[in-house]
C-alpha positions in Angstrom: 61.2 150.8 112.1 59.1 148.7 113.8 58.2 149.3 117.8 59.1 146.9 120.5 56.5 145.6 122.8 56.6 143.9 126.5 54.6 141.4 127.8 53.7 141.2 131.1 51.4 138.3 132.9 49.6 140.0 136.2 50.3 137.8 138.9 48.0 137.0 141.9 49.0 139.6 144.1 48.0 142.1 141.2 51.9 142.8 140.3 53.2 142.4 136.8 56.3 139.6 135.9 58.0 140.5 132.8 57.8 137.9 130.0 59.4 138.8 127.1 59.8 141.4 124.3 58.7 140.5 120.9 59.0 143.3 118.0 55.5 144.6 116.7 52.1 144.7 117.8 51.0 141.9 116.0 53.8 139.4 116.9 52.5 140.7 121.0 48.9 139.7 120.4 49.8 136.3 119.2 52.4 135.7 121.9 49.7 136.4 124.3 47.1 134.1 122.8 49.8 131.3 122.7 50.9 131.7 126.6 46.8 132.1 127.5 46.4 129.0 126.4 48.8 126.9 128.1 48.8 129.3 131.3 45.3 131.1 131.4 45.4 134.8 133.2 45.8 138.4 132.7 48.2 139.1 130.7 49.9 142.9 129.8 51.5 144.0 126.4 53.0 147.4 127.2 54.6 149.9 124.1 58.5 150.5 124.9 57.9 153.6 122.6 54.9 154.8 124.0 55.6 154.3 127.5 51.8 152.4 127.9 50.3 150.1 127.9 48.4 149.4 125.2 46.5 146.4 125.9 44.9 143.9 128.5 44.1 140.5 127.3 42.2 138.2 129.7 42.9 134.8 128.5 
């Protein structure tokens, strides 16, 4: 079963908005790439299984 991961862009004001959920790690990390490059930032990808997050991407 695979795990479902968040992502999360950091806004200004340092919170986190919710973007989507997308199943896998791998299916995350592209997700991010494709959403840094049409709106550059920080952006979160946070483990629903885990309860982390797992990674920061600065695009």
């Amino acid at each position: 079963m695979e795990s479902t991961f968040d992502i999360f862009k950091r806004l200004r004001n340092g919170k986190p908005l919710w973007i989507t959920s997308v199943p896998g790690i791998e299916e995350a990390r592209v997700r991010v790439h494709r959403l840094g490059a049409i709106a550059p930032g920080e952006y979160l990808i946070y483990s629903q299984l885990k309860g982390v997050i797992v990674e920061y991407v600065n695009n």
